[in-house]
Short mmCIF file of the C-alpha atoms (twelve columns), coordinates in Angstrom:
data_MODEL
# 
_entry.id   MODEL 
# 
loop_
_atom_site.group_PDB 
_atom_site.id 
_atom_site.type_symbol 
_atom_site.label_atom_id 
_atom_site.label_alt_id 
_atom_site.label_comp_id 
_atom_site.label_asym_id 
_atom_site.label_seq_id 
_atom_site.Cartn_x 
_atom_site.Cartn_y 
_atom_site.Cartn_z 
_atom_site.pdbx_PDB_model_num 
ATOM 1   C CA . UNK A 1   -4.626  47.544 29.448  1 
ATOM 2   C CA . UNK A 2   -2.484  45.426 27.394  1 
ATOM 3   C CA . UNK A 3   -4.772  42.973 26.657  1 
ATOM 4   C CA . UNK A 4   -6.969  45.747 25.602  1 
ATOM 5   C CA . UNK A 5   -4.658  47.673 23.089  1 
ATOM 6   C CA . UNK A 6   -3.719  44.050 21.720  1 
ATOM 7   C CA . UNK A 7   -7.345  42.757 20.869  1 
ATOM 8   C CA . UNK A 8   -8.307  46.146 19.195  1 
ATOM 9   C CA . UNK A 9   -5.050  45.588 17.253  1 
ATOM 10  C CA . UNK A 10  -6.399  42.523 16.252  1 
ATOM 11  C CA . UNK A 11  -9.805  43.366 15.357  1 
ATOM 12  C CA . UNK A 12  -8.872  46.073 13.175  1 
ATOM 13  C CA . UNK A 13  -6.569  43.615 11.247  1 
ATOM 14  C CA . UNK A 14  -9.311  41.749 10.754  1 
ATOM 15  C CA . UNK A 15  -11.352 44.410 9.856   1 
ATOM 16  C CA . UNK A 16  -9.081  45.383 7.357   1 
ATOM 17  C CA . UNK A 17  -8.238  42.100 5.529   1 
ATOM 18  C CA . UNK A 18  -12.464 41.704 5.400   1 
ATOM 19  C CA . UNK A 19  -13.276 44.663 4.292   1 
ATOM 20  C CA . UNK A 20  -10.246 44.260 1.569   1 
ATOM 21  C CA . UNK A 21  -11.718 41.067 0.502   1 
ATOM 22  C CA . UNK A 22  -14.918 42.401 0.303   1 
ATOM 23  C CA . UNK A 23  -14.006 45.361 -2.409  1 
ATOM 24  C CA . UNK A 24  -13.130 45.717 -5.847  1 
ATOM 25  C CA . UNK A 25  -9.170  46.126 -6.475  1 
ATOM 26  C CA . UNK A 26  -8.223  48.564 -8.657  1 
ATOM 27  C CA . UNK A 27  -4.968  48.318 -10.275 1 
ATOM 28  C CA . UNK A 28  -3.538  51.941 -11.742 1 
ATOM 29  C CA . UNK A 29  -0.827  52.508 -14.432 1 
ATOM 30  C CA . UNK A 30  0.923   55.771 -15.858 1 
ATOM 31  C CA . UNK A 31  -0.515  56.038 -19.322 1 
ATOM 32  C CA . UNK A 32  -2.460  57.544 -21.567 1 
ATOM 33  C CA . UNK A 33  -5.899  56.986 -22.290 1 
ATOM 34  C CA . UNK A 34  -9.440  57.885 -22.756 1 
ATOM 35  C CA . UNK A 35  -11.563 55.973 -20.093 1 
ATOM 36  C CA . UNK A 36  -14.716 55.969 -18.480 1 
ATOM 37  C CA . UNK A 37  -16.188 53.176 -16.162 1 
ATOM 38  C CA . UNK A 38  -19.680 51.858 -13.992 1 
ATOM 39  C CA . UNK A 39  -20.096 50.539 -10.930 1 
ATOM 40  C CA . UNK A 40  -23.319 48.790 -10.926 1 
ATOM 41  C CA . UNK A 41  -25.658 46.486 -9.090  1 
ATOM 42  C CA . UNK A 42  -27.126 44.752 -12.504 1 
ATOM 43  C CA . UNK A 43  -25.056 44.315 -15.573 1 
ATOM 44  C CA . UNK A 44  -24.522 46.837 -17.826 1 
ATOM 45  C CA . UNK A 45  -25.623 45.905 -21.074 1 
ATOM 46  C CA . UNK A 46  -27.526 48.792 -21.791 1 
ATOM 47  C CA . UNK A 47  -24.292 51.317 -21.193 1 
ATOM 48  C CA . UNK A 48  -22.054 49.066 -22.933 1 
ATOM 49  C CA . UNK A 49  -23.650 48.920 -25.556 1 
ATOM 50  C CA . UNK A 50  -24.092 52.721 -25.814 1 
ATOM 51  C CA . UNK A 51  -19.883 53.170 -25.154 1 
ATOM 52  C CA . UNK A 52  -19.961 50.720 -27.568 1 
ATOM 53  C CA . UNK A 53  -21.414 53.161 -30.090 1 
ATOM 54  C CA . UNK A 54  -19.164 55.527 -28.807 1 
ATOM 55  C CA . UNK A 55  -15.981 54.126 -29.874 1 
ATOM 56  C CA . UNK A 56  -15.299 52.439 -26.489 1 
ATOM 57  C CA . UNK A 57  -14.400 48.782 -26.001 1 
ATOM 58  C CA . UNK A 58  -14.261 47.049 -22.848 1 
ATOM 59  C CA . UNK A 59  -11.029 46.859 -21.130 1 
ATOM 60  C CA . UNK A 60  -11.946 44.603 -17.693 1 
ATOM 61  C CA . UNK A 61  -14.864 43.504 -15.666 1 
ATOM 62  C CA . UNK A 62  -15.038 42.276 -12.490 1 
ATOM 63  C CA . UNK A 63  -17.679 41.458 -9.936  1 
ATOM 64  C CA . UNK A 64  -17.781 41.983 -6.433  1 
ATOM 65  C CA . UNK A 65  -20.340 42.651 -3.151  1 
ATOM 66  C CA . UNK A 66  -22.708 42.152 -5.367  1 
ATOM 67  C CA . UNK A 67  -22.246 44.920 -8.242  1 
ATOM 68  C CA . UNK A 68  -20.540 44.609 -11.699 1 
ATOM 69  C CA . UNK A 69  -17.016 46.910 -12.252 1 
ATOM 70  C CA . UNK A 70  -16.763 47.696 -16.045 1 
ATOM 71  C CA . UNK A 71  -13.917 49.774 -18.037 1 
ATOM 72  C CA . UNK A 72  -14.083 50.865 -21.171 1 
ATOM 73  C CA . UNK A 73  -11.443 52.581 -23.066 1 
ATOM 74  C CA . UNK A 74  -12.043 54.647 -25.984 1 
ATOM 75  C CA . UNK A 75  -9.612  53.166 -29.037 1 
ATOM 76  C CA . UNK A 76  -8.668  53.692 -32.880 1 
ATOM 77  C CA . UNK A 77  -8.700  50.053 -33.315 1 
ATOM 78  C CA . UNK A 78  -11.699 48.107 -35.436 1 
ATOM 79  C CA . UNK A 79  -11.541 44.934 -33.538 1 
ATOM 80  C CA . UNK A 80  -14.896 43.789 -32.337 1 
ATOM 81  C CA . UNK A 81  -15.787 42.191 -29.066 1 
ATOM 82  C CA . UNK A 82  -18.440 39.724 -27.706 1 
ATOM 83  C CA . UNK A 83  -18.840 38.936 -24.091 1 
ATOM 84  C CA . UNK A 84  -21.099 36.234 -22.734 1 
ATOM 85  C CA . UNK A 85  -22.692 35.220 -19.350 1 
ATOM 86  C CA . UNK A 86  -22.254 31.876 -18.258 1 
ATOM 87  C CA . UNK A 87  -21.566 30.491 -22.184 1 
ATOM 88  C CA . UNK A 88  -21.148 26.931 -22.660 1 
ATOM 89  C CA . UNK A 89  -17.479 24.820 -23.425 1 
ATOM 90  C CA . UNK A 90  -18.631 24.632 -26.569 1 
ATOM 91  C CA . UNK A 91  -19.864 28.059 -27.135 1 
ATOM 92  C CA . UNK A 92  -16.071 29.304 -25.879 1 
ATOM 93  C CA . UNK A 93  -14.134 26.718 -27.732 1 
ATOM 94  C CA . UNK A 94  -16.351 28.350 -31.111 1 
ATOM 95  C CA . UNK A 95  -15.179 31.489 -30.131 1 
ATOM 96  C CA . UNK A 96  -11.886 30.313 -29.845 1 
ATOM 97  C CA . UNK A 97  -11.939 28.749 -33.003 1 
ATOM 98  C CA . UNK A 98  -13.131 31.910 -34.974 1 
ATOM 99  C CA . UNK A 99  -10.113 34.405 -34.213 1 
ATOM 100 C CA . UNK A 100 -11.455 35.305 -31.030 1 
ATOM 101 C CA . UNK A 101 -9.130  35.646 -27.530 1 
ATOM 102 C CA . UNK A 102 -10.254 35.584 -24.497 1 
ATOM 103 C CA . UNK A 103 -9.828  39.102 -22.915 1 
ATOM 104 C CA . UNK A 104 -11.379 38.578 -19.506 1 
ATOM 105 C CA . UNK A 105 -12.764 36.211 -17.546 1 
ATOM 106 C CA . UNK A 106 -15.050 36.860 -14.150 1 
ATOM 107 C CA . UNK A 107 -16.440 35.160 -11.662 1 
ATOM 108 C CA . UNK A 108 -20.122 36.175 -10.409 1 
ATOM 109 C CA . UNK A 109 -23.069 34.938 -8.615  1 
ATOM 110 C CA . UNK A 110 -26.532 34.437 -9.994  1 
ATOM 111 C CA . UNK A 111 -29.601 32.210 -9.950  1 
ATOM 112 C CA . UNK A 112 -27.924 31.063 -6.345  1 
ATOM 113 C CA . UNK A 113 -24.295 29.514 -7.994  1 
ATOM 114 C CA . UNK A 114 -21.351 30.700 -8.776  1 
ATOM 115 C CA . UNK A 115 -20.960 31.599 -13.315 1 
ATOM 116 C CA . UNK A 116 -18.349 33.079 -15.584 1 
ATOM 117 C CA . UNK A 117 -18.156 35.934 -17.219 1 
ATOM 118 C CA . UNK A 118 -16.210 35.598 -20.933 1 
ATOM 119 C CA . UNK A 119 -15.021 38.522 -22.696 1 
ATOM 120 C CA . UNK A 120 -14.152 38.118 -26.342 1 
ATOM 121 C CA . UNK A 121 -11.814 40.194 -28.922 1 
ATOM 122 C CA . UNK A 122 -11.967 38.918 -32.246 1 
ATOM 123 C CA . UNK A 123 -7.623  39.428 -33.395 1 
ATOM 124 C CA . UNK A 124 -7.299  36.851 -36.356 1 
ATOM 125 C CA . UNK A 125 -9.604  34.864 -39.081 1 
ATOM 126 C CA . UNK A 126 -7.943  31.575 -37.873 1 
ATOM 127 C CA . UNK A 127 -7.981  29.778 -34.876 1 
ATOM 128 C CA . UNK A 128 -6.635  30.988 -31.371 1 
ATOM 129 C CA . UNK A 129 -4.608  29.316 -28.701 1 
ATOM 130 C CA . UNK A 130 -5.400  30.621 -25.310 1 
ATOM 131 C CA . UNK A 131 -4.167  29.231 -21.500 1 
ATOM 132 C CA . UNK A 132 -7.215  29.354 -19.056 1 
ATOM 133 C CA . UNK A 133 -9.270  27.154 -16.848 1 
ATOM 134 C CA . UNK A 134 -12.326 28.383 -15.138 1 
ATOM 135 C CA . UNK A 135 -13.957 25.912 -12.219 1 
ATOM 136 C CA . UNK A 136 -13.873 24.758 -8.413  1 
ATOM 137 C CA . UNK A 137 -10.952 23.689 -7.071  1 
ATOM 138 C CA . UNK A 138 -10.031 20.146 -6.469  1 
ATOM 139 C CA . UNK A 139 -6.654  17.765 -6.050  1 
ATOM 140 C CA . UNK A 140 -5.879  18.486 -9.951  1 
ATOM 141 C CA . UNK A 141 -6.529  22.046 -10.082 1 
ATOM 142 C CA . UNK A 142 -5.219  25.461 -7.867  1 
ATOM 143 C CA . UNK A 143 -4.719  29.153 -9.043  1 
ATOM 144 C CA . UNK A 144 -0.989  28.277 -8.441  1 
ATOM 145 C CA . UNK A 145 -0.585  25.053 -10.339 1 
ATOM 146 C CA . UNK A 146 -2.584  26.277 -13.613 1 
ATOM 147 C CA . UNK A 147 -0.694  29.543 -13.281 1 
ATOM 148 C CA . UNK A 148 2.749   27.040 -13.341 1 
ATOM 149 C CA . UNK A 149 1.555   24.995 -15.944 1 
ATOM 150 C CA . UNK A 150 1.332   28.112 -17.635 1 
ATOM 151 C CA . UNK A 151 4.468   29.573 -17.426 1 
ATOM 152 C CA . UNK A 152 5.743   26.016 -18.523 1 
ATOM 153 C CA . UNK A 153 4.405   26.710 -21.803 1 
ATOM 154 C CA . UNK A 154 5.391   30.351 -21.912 1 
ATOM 155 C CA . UNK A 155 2.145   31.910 -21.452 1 
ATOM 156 C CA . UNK A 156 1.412   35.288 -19.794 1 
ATOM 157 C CA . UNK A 157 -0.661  35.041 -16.972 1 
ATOM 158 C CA . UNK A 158 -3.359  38.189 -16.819 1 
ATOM 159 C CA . UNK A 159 -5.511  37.595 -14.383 1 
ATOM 160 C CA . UNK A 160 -7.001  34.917 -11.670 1 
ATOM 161 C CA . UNK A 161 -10.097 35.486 -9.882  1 
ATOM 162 C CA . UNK A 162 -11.447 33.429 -6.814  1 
ATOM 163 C CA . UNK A 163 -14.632 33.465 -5.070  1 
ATOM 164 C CA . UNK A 164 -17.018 31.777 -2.647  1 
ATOM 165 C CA . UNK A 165 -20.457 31.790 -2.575  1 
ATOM 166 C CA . UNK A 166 -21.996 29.558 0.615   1 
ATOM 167 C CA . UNK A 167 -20.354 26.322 0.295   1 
ATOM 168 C CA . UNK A 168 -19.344 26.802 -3.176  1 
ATOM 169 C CA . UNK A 169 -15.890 27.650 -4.030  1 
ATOM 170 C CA . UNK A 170 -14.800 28.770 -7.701  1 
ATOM 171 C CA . UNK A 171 -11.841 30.394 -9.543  1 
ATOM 172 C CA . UNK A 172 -10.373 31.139 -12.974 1 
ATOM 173 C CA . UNK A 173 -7.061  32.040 -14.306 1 
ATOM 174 C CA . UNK A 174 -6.581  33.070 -17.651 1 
ATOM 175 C CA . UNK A 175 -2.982  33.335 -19.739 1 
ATOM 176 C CA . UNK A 176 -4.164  34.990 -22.988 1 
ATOM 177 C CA . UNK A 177 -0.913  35.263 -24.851 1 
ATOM 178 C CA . UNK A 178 2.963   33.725 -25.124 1 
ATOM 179 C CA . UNK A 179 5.505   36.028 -22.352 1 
ATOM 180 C CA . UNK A 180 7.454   38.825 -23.916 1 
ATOM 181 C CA . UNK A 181 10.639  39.338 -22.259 1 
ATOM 182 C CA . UNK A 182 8.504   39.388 -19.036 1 
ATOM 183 C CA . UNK A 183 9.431   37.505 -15.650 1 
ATOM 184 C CA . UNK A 184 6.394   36.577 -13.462 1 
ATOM 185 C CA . UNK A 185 6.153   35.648 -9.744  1 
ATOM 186 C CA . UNK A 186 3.247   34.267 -7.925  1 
ATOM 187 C CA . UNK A 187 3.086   34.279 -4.092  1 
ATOM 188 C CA . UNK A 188 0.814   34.178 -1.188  1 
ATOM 189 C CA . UNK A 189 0.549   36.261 2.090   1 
ATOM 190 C CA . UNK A 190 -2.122  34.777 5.170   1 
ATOM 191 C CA . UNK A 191 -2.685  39.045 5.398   1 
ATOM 192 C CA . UNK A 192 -3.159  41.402 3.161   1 
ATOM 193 C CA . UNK A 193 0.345   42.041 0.800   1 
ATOM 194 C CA . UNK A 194 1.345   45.284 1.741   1 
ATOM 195 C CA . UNK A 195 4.854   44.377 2.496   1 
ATOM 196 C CA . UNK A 196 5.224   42.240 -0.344  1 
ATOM 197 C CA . UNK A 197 4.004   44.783 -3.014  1 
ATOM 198 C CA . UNK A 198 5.802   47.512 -1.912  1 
ATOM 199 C CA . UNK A 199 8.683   45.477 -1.637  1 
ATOM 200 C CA . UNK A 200 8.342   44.100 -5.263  1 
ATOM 201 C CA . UNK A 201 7.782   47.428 -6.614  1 
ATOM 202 C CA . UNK A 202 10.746  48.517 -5.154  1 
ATOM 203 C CA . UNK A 203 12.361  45.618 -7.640  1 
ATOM 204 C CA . UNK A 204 10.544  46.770 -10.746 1 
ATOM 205 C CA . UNK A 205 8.001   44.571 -10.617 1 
ATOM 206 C CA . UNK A 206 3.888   45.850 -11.339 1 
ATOM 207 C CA . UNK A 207 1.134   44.403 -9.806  1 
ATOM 208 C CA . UNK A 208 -0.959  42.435 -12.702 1 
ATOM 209 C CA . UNK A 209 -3.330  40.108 -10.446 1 
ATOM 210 C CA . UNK A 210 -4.875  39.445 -7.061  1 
ATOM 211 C CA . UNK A 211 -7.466  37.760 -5.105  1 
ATOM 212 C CA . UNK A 212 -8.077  36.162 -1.988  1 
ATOM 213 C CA . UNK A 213 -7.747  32.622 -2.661  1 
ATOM 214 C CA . UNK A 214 -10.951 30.811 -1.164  1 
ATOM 215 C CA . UNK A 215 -9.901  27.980 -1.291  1 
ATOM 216 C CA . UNK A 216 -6.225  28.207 0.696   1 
ATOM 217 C CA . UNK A 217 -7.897  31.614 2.675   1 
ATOM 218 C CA . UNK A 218 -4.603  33.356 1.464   1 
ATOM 219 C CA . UNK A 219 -4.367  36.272 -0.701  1 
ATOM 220 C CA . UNK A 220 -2.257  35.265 -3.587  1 
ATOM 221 C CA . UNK A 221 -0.328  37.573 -6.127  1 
ATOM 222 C CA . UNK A 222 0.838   37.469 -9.243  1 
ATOM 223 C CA . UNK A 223 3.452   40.328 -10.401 1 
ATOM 224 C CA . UNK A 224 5.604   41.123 -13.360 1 
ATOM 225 C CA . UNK A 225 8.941   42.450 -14.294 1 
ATOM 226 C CA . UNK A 226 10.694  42.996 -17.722 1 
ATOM 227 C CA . UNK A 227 13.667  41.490 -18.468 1 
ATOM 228 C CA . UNK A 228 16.740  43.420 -19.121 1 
ATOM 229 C CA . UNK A 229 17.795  43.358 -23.456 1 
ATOM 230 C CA . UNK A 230 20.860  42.851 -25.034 1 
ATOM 231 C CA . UNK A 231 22.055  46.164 -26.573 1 
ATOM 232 C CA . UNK A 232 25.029  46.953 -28.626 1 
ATOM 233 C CA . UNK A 233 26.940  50.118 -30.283 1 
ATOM 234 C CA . UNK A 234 25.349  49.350 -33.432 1 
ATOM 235 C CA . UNK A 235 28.881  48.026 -35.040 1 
ATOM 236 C CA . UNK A 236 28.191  44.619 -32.468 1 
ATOM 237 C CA . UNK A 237 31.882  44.938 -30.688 1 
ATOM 238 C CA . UNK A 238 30.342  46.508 -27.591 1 
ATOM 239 C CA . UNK A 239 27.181  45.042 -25.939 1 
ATOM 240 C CA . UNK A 240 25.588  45.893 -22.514 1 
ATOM 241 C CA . UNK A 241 22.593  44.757 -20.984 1 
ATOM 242 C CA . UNK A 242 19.915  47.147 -20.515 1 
ATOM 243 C CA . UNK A 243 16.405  47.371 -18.053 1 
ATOM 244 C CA . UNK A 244 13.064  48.526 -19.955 1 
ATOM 245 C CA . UNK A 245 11.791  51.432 -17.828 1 
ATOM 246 C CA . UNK A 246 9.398   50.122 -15.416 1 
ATOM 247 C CA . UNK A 247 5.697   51.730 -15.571 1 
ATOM 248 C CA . UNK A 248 4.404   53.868 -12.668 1 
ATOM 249 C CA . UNK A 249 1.725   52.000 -11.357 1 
ATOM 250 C CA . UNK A 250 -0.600  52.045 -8.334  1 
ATOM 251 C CA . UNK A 251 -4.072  50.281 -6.594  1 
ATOM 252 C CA . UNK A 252 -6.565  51.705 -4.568  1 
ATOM 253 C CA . UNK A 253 -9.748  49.960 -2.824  1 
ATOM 254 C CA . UNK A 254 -12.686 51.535 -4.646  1 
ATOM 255 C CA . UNK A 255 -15.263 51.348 -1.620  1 
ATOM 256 C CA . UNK A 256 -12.625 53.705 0.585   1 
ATOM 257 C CA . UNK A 257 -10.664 54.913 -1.796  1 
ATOM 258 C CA . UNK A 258 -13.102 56.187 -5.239  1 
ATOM 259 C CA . UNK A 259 -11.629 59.741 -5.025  1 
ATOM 260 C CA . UNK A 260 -8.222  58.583 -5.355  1 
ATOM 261 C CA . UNK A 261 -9.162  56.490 -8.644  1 
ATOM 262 C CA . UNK A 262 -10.671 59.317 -9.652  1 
ATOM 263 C CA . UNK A 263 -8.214  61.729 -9.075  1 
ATOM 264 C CA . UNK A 264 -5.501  59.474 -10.649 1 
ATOM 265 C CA . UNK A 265 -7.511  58.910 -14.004 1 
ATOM 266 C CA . UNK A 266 -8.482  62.672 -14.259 1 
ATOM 267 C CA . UNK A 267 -6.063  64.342 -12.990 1 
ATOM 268 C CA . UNK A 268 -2.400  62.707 -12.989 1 
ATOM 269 C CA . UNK A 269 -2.756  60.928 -15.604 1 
ATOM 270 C CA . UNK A 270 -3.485  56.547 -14.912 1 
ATOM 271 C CA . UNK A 271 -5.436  54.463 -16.551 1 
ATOM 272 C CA . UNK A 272 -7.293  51.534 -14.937 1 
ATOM 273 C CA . UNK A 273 -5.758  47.952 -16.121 1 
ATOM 274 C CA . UNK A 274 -7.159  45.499 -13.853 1 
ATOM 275 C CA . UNK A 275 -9.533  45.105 -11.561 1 
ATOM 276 C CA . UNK A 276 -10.106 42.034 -9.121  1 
# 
């Protein structure tokens, strides 16, 4: 009987961490915002471009079990944005060198490989600087070590993405901008986190990142904290050192858990900031 209680015990581990690995993550914070988003089996060019019209710009994509995740949010601002399928080095490093950032990068499967999605927001008139790498793994690169060499240069780590596709194995990490009084960890759990991000959370940390790591089969997080500022009594003879309120945040799998997204967005007020 035993033997019985432990193997279902086992299974439905397993059934979880596959099923997690299998979904779309959706990462929740406590702010305000007008959003929409699509869950879709082909792109979504056609409704982007229509939110487009609308006064929405795209906030993150991801792609997952075979459908595309896109959110839009509705904003004041007159940037304009470009996203591209698969581009070329060259066609990125263009980008790059006409004021655009890189907002998002995703991984997705087509014509029977692995391909990259870019998404582009144009910020400045001269050239950008931007942290990312996009490709398979090998002895030189790893979601940890680019997301290191990163942080040696004082970039912000967004978002890292990992996927497999029959025997080929792919992932991308992207550090769009220079840290602002933010700490960042990055650790990895054989199961599914659940420990680990409630314990971090209980630290002040927010969930910004995760995926299941292909290529170490580990899911691998990356989190963030702000650092407590210097304040003073405005005269400068007293000074104390004070921590930014921390964001509520949350995550829910969408294939189990849509009404809860949902619910959050509509009714409690989240927004959706990043999807993996």
């Amino acid at each position: 009987m035993r033997l019985k209680y432990f193997l279902v015990f086992i299974t439905l581990i397993f059934i979880e961490v596959s099923f997690a690995q299998q979904n779309h993550i959706v990462i929740l914070e406590k702010t305000d915002g007008n959003q929409v988003y699509k869950v879709s089996g082909n792109f979504p060019k056609d409704w982007i471009k229509s939110k487009w019209d609308e006064g929405y710009k795209i906030q993150n994509v991801n792609f997952n079990t075979n459908e595309w995740f896109v959110v839009m949010n509705k904003t004041q601002g007159a940037f304009s944005q470009r996203y591209m399928l698969s581009p070329s080095s060259q066609q990125i490093k263009d980008k790059l060198k006409d004021g655009y950032t890189i907002q998002d990068i995703s991984l997705y499967i087509s014509g029977n490989t692995i391909r990259r999605f870019y998404l582009f927001e144009k910020i400045s008139v001269n050239p950008v600087s931007v942290y990312f790498f996009a490709g398979s793994p090998n002895y030189n690169h790893s979601i940890s070590k680019e997301v290191k060499d990163g942080w040696s240069g004082g970039w912000f780590c967004k978002n890292i993405k990992s996927m497999q596709y029959k025997n080929i194995i792919a992932f991308s990490v992207l550090m769009p901008r220079k840290r602002n009084n933010e700490d960042q960890l990055i650790e990895y759990r054989a199961d599914f986190p659940h420990d680990l991000l409630k314990n971090k959370k209980s630290q002040g940390y927010k969930l910004t990142s995760i995926t299941y790591d292909q290529n170490k089969k580990s899911w691998c997080v990356v989190m963030t904290k702000k650092k407590a500022v210097k304040k003073t009594n405005g005269t400068g003879n007293i000074w104390w050192w004070e921590t930014p309120p921390q964001t509520d945040w949350t995550w829910f799998n969408y294939k189990t858990q849509k009404s809860n997204i949902d619910d959050y967005i509509h009714n409690k007020g989240y927004s959706i900031v990043g999807l993996n």
